[in-house]
N, CA, C and O atoms as a Tripos MOL2 file, in Angstrom:
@<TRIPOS>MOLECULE
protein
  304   303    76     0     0
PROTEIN
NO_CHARGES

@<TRIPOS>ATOM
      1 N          38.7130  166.7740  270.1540 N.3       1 UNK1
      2 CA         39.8330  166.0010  269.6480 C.3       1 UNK1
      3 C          39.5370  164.5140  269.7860 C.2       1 UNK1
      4 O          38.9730  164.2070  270.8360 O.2       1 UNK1
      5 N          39.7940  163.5780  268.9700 N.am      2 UNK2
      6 CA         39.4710  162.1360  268.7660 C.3       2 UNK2
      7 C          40.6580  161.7940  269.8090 C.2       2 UNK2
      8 O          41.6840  162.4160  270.0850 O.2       2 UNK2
      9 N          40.0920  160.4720  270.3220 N.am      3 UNK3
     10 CA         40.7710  159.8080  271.2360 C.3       3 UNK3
     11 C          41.7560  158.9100  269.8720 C.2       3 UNK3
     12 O          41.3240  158.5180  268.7880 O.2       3 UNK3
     13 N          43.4120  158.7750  270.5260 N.am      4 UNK4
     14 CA         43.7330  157.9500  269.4490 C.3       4 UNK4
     15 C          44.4420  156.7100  269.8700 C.2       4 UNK4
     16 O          45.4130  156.6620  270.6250 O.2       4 UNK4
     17 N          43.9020  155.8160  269.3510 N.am      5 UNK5
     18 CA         43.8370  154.5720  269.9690 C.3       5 UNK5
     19 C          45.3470  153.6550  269.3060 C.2       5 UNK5
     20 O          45.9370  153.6700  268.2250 O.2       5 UNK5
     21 N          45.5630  152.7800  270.8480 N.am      6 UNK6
     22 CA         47.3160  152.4930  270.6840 C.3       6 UNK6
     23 C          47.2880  150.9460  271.4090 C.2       6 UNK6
     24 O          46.5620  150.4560  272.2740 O.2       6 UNK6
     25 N          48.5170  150.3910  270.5710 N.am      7 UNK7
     26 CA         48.7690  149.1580  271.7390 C.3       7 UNK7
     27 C          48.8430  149.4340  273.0290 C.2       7 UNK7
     28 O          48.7170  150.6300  273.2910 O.2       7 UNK7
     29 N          49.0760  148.4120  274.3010 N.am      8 UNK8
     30 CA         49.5070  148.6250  275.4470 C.3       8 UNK8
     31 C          50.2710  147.7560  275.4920 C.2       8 UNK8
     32 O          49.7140  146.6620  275.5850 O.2       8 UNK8
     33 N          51.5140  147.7170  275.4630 N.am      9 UNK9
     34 CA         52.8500  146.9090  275.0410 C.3       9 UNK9
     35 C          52.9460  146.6970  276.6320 C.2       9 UNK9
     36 O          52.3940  147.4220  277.4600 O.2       9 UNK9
     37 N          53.6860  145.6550  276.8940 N.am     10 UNK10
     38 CA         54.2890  145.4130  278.5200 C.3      10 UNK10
     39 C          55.8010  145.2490  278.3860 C.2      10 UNK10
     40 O          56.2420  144.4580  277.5530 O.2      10 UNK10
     41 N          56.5640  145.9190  279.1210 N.am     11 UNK11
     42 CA         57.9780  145.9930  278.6430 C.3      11 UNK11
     43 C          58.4670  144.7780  279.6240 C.2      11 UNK11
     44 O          58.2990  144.7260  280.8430 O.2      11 UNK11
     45 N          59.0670  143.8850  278.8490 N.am     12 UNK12
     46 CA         59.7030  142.3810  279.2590 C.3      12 UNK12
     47 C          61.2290  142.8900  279.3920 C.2      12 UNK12
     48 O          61.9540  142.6010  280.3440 O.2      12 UNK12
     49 N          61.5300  143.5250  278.5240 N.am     13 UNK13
     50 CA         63.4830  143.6500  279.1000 C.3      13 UNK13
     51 C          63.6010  144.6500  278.7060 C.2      13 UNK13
     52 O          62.6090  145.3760  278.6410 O.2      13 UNK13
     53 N          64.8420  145.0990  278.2830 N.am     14 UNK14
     54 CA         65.3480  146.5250  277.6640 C.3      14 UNK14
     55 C          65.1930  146.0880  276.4150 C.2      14 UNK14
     56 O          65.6400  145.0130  276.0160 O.2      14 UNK14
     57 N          64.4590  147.0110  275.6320 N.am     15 UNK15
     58 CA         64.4590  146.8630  274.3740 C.3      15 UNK15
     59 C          63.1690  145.5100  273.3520 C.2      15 UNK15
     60 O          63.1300  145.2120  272.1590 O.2      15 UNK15
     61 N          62.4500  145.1060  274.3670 N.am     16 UNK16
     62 CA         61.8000  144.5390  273.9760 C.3      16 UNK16
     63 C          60.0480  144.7600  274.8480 C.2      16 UNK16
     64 O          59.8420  145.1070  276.0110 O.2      16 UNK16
     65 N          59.3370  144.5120  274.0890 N.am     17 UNK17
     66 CA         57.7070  144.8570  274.4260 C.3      17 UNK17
     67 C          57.0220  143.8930  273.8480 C.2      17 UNK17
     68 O          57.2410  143.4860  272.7070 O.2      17 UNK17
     69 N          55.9070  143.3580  274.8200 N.am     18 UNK18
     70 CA         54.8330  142.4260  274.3560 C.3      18 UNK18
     71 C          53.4810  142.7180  275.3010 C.2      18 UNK18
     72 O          53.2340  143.2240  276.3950 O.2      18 UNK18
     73 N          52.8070  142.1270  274.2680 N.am     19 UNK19
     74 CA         50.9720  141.9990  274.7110 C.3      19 UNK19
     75 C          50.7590  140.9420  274.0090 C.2      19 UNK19
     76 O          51.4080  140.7340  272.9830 O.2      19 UNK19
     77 N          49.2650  139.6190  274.7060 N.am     20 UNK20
     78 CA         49.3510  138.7790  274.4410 C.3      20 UNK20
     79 C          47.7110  138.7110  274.5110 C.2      20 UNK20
     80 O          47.1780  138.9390  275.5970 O.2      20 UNK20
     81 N          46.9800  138.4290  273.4720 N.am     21 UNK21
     82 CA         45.2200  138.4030  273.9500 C.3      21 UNK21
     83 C          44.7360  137.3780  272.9660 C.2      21 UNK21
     84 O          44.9590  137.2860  271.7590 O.2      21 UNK21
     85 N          44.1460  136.7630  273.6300 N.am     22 UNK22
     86 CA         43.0690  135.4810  272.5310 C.3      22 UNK22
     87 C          43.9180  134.5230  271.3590 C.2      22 UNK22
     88 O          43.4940  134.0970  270.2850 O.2      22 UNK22
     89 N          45.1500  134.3700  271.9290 N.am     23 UNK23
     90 CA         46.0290  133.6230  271.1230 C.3      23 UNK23
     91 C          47.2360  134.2820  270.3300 C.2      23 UNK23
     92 O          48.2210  133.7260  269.8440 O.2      23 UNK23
     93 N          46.8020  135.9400  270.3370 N.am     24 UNK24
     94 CA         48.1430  136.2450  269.2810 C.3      24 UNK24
     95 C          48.8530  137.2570  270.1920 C.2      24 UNK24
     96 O          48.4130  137.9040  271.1420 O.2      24 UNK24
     97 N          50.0320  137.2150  269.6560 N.am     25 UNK25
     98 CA         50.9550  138.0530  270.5070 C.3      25 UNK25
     99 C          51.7910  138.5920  269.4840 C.2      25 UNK25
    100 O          52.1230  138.2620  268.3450 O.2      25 UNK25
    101 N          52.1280  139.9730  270.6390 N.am     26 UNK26
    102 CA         52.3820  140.9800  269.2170 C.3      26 UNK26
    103 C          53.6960  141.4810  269.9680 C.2      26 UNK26
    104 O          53.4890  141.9840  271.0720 O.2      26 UNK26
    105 N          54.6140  141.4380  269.6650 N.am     27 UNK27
    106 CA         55.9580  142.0300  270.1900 C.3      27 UNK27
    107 C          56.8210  142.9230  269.7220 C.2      27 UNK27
    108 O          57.6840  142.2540  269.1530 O.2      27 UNK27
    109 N          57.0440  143.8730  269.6470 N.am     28 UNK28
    110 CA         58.0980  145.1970  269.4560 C.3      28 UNK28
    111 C          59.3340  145.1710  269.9220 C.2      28 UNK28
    112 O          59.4070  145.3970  271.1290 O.2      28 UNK28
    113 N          60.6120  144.9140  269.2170 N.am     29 UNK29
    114 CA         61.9060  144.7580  269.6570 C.3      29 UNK29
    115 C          62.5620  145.7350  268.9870 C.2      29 UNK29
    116 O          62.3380  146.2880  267.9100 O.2      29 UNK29
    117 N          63.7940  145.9070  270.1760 N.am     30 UNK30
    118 CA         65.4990  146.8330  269.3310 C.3      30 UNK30
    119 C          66.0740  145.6350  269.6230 C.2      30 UNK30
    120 O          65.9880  145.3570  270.8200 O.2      30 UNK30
    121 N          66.7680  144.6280  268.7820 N.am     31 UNK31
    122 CA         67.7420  143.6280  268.9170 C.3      31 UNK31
    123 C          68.9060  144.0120  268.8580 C.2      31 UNK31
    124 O          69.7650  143.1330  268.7880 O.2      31 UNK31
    125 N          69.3390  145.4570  268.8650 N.am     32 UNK32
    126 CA         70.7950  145.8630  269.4540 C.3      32 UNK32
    127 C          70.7050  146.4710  270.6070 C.2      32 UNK32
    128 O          71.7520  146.4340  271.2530 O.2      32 UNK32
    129 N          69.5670  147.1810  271.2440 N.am     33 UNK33
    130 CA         69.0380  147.5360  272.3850 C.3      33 UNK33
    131 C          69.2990  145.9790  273.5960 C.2      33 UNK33
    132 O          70.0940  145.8760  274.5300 O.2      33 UNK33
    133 N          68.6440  145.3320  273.2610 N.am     34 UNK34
    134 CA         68.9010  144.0180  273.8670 C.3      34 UNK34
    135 C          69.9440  143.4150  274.4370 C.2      34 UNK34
    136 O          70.1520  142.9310  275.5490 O.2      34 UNK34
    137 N          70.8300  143.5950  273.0240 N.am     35 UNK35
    138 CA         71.9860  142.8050  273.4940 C.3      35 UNK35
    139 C          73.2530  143.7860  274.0760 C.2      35 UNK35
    140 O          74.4540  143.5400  273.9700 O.2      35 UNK35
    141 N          72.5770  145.0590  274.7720 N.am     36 UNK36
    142 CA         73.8150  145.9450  275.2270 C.3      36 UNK36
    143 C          74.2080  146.6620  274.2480 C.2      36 UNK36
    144 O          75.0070  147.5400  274.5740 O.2      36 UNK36
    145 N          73.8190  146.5850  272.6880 N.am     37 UNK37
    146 CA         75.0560  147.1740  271.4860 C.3      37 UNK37
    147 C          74.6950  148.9080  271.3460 C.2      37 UNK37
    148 O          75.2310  149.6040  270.4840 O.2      37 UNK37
    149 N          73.6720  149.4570  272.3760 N.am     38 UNK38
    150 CA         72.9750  150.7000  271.9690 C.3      38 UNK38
    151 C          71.9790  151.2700  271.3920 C.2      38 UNK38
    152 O          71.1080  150.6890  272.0390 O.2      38 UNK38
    153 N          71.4180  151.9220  270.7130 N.am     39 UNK39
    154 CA         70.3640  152.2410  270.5130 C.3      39 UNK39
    155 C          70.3810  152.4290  268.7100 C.2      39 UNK39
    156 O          71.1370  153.2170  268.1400 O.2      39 UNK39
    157 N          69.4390  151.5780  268.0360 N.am     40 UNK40
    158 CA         69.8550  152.0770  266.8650 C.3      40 UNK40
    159 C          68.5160  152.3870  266.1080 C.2      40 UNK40
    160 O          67.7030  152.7550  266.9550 O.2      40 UNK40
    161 N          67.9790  152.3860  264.8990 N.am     41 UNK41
    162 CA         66.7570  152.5360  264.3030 C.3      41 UNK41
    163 C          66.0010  151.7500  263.7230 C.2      41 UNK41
    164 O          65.2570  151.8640  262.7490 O.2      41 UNK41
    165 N          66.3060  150.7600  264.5480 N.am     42 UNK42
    166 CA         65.6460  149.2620  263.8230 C.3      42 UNK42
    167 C          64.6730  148.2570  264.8590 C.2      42 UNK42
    168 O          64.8060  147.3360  265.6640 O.2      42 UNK42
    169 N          63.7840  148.9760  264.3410 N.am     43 UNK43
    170 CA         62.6930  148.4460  265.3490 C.3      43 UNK43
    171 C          61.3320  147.0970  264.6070 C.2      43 UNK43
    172 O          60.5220  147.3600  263.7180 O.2      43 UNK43
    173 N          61.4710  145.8270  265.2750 N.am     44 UNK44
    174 CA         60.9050  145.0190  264.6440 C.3      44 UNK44
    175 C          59.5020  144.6880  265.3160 C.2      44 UNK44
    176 O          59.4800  144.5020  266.5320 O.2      44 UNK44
    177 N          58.3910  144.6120  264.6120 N.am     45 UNK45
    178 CA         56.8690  144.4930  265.0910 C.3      45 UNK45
    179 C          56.5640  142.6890  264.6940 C.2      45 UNK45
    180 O          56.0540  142.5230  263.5860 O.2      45 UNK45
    181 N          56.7960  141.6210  265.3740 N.am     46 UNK46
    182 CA         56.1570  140.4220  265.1010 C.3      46 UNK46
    183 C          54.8970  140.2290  265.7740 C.2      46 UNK46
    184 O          54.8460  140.2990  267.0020 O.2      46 UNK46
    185 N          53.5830  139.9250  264.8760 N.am     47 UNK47
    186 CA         52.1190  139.3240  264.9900 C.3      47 UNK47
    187 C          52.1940  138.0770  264.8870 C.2      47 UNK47
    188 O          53.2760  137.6900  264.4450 O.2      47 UNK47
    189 N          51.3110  137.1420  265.1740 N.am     48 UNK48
    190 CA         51.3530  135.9420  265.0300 C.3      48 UNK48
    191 C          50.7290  135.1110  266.1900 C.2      48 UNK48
    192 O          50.6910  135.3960  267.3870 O.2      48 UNK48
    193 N          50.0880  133.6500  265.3280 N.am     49 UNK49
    194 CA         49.4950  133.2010  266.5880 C.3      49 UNK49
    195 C          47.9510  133.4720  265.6190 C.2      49 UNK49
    196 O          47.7330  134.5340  265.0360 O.2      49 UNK49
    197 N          47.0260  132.3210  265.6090 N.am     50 UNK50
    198 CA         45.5970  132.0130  264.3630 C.3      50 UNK50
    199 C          45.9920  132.7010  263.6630 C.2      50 UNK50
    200 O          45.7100  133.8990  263.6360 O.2      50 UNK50
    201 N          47.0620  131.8900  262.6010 N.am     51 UNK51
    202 CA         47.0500  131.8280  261.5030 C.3      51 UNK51
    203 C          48.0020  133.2390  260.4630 C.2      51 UNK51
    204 O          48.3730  133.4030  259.3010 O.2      51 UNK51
    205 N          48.0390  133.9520  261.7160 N.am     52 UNK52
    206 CA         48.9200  135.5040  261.5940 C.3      52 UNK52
    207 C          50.4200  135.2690  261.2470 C.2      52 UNK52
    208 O          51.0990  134.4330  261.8440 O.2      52 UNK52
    209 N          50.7050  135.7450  260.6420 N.am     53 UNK53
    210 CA         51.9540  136.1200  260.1960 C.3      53 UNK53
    211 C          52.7130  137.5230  259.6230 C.2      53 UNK53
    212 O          53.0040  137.8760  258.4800 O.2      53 UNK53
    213 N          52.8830  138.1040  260.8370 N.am     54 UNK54
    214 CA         53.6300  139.6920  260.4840 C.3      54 UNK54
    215 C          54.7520  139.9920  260.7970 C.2      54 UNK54
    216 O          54.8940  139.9140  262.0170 O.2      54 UNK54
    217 N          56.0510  140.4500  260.0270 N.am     55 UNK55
    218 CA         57.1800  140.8020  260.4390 C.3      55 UNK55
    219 C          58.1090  142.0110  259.5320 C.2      55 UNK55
    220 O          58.7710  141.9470  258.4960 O.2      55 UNK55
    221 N          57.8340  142.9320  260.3370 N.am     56 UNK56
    222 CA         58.0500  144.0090  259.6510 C.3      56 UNK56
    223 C          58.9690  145.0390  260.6980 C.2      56 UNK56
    224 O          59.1070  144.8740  261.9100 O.2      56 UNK56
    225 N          59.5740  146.1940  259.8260 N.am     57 UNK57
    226 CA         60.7940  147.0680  260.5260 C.3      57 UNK57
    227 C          60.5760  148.3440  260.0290 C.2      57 UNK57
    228 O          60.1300  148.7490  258.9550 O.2      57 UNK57
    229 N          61.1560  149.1310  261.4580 N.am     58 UNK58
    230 CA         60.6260  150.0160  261.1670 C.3      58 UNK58
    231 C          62.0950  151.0900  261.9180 C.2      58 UNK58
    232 O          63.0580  150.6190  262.5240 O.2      58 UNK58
    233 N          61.8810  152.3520  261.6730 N.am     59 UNK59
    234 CA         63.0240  153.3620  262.0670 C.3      59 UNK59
    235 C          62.7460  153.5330  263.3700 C.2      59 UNK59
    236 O          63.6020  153.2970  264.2230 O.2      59 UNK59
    237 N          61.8090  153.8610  263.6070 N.am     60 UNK60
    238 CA         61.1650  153.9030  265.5700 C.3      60 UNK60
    239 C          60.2980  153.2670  266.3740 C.2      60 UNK60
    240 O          59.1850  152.9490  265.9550 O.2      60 UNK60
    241 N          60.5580  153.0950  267.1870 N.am     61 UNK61
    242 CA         59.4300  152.2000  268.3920 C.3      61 UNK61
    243 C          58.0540  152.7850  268.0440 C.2      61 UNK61
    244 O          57.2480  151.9580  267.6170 O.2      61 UNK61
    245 N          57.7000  153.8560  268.1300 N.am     62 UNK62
    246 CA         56.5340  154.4600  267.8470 C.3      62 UNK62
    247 C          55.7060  154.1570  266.6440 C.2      62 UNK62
    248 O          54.5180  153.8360  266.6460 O.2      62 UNK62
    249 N          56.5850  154.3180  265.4970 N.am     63 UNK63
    250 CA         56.1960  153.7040  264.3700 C.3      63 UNK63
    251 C          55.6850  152.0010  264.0710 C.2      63 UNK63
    252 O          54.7240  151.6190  263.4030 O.2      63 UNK63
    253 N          56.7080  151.1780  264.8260 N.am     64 UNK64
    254 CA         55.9000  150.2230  265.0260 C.3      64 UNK64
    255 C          54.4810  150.0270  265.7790 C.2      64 UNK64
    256 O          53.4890  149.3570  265.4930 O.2      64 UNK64
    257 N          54.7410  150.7420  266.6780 N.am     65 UNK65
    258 CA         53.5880  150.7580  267.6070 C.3      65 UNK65
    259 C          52.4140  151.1420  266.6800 C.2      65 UNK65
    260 O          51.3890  150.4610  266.6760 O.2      65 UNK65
    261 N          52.5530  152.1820  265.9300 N.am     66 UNK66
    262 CA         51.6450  152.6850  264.9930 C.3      66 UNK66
    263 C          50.8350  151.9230  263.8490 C.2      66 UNK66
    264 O          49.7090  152.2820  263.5070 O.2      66 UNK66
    265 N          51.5680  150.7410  263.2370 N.am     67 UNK67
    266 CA         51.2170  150.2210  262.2670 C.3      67 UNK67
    267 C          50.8230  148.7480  262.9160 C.2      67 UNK67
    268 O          50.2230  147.8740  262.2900 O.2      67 UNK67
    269 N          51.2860  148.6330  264.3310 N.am     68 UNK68
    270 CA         50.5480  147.2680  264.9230 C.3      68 UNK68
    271 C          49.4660  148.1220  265.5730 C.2      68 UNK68
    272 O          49.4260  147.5860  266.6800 O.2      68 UNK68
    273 N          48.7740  148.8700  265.6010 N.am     69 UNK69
    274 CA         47.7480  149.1540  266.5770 C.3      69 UNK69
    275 C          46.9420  149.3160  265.4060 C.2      69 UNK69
    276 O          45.8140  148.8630  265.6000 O.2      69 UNK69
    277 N          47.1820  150.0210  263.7230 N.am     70 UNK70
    278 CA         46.3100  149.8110  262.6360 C.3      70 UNK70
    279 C          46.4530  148.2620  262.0410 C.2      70 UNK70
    280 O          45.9920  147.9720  260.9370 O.2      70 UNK70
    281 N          46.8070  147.7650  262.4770 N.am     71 UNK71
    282 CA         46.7380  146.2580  261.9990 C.3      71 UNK71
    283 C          45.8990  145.6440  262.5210 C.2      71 UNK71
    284 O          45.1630  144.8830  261.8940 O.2      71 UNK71
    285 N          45.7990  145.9050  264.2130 N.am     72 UNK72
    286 CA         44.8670  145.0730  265.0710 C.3      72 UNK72
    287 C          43.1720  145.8580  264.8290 C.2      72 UNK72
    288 O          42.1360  145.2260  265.0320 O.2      72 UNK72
    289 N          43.2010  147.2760  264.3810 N.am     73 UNK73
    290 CA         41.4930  147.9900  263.9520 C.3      73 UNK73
    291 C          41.3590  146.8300  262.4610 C.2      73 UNK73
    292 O          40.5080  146.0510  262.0300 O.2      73 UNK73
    293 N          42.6900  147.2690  262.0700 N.am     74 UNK74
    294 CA         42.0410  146.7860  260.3800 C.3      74 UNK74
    295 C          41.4320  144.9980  260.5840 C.2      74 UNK74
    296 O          40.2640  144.7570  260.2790 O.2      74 UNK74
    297 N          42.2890  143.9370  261.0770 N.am     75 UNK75
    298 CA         42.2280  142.5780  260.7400 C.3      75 UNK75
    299 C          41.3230  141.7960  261.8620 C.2      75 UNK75
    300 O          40.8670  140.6690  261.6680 O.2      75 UNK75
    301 N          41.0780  142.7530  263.3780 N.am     76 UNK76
    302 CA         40.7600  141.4610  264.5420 C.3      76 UNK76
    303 C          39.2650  142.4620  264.4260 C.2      76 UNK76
    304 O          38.2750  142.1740  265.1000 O.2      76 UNK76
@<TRIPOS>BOND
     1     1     2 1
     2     2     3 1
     3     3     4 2
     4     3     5 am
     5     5     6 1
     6     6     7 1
     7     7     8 2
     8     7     9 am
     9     9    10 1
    10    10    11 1
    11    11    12 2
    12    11    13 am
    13    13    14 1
    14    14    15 1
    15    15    16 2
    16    15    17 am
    17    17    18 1
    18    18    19 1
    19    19    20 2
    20    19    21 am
    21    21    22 1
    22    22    23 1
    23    23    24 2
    24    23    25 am
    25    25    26 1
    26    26    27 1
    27    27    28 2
    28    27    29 am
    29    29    30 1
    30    30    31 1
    31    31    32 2
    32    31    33 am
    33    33    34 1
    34    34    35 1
    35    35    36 2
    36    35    37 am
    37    37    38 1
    38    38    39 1
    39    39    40 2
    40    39    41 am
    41    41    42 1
    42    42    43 1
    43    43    44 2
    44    43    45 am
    45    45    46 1
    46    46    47 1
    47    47    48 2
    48    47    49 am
    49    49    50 1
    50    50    51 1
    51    51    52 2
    52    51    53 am
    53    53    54 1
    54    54    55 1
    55    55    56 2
    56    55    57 am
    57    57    58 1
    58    58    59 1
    59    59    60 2
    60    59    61 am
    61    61    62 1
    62    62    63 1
    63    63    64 2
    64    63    65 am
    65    65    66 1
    66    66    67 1
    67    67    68 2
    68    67    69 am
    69    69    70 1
    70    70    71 1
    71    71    72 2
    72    71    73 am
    73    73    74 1
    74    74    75 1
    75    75    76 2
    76    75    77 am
    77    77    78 1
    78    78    79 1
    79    79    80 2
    80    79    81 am
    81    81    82 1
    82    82    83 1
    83    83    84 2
    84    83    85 am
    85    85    86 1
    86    86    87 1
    87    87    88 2
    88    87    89 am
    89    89    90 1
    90    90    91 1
    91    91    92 2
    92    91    93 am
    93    93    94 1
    94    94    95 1
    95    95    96 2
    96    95    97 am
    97    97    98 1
    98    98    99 1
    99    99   100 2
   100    99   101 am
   101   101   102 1
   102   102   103 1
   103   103   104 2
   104   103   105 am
   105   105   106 1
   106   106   107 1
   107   107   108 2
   108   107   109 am
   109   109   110 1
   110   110   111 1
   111   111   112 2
   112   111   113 am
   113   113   114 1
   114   114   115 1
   115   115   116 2
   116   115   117 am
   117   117   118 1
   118   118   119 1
   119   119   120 2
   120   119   121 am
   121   121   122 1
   122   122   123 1
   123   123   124 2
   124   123   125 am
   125   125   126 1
   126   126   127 1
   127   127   128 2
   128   127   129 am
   129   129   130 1
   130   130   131 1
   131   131   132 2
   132   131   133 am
   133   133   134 1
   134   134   135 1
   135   135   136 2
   136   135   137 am
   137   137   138 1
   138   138   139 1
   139   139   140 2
   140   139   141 am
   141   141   142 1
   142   142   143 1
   143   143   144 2
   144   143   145 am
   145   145   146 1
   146   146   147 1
   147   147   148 2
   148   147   149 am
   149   149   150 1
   150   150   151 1
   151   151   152 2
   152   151   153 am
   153   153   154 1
   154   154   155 1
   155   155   156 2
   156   155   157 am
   157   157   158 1
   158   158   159 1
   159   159   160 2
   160   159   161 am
   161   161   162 1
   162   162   163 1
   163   163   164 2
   164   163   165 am
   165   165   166 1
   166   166   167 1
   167   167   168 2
   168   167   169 am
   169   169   170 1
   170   170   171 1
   171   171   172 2
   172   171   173 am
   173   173   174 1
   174   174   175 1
   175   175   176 2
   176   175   177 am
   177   177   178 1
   178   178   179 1
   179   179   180 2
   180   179   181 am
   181   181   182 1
   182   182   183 1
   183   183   184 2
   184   183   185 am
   185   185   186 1
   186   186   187 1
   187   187   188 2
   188   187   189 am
   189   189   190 1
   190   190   191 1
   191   191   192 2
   192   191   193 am
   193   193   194 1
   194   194   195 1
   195   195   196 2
   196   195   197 am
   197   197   198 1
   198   198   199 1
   199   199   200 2
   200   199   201 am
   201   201   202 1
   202   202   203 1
   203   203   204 2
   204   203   205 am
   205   205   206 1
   206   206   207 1
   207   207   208 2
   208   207   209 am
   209   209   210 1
   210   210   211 1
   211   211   212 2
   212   211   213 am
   213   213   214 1
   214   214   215 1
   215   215   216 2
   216   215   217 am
   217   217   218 1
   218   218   219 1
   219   219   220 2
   220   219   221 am
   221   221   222 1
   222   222   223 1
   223   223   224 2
   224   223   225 am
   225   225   226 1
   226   226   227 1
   227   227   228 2
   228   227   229 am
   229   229   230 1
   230   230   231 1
   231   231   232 2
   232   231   233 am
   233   233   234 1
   234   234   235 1
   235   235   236 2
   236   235   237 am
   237   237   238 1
   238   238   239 1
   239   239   240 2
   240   239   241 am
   241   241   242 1
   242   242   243 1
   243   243   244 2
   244   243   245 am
   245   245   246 1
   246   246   247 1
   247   247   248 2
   248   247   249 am
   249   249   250 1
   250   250   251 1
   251   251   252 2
   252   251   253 am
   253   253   254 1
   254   254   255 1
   255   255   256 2
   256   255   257 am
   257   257   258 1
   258   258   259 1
   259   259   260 2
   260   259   261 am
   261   261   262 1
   262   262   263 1
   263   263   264 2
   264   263   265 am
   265   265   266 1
   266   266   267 1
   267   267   268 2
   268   267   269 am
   269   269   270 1
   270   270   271 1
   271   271   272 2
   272   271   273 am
   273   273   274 1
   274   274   275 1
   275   275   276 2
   276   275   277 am
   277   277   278 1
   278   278   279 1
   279   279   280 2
   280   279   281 am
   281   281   282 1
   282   282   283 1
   283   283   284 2
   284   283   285 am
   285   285   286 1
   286   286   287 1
   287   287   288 2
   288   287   289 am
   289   289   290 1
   290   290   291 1
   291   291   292 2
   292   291   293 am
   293   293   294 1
   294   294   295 1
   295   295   296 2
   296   295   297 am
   297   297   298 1
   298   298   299 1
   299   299   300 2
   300   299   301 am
   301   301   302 1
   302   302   303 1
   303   303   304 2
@<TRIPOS>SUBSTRUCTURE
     1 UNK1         2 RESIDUE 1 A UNK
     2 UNK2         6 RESIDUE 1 A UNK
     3 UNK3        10 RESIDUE 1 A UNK
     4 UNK4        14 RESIDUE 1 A UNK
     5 UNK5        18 RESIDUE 1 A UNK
     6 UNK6        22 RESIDUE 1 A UNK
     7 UNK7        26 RESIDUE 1 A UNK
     8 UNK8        30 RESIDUE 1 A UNK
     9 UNK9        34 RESIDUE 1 A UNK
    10 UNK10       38 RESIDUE 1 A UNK
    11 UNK11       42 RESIDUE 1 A UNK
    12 UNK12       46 RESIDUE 1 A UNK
    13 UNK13       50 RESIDUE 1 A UNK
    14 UNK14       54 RESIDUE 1 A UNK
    15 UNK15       58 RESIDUE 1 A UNK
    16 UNK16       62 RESIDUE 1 A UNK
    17 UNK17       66 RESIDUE 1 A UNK
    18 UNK18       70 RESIDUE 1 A UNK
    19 UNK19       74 RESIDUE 1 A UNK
    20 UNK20       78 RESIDUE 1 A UNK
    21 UNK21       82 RESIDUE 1 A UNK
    22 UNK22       86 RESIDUE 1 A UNK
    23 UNK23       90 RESIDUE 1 A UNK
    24 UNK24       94 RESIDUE 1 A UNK
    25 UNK25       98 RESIDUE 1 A UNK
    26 UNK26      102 RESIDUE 1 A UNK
    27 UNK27      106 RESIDUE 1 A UNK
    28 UNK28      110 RESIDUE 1 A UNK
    29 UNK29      114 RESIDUE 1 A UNK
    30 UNK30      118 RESIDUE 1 A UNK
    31 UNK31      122 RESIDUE 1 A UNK
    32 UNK32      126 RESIDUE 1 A UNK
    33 UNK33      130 RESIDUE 1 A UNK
    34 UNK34      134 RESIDUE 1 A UNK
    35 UNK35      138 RESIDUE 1 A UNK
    36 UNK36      142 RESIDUE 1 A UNK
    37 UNK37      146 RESIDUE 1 A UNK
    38 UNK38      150 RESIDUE 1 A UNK
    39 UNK39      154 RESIDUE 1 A UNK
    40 UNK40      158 RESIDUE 1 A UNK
    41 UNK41      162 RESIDUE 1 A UNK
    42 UNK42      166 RESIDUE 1 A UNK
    43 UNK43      170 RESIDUE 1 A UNK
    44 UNK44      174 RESIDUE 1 A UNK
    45 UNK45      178 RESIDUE 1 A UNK
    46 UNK46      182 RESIDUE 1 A UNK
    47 UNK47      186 RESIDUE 1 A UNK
    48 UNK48      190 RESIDUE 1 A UNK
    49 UNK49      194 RESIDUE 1 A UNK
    50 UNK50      198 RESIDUE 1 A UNK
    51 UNK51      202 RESIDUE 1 A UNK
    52 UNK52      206 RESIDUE 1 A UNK
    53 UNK53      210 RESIDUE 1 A UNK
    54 UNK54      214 RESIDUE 1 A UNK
    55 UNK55      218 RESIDUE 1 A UNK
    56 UNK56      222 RESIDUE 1 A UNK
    57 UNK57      226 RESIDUE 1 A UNK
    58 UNK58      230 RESIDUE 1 A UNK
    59 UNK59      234 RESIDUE 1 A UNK
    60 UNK60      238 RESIDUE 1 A UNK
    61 UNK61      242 RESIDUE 1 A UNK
    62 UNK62      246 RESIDUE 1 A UNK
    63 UNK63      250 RESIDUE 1 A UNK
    64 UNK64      254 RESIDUE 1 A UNK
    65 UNK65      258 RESIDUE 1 A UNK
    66 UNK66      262 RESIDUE 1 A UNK
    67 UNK67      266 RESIDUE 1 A UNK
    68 UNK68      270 RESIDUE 1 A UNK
    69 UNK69      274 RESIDUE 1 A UNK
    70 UNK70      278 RESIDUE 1 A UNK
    71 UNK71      282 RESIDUE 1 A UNK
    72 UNK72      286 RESIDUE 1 A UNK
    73 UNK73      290 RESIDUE 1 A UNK
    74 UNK74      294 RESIDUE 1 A UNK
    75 UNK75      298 RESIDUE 1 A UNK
    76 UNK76      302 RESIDUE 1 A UNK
């Protein structure tokens, strides 16, 4: 079985995740998770930092996780 390769997010509060390497930082948020409002399906992936610019949403944490960990094989 192939090893399958993933961010390693560091969880900063409820509802929010970051990793930070060689200038760009990549963060995974629930902004209703955050602010106490509950849990909903709106999960945001921001890249950025040389020249990067990514901001995209997604239905699950995982899913973000998924398309920032093929972002970082495909572009770095």
């Amino acid at each position: 079985m192939e090893n399958e390769k993933t961010l390693s997010l560091k969880k900063v509060s409820k509802g929010y995740y970051e990793i930070e390497a060689d200038g760009i930082t990549i963060n995974v948020s629930n902004p209703f998770i955050q602010c106490g409002k509950g849990a909903t399906n709106g999960w945001q992936i921001l890249i950025y930092g040389k020249g990067f610019d990514v901001d995209e949403w997604f239905n699950t944490k995982k899913q973000a996780i998924k398309f920032g960990t093929k972002w970082v094989l495909d572009n770095l």
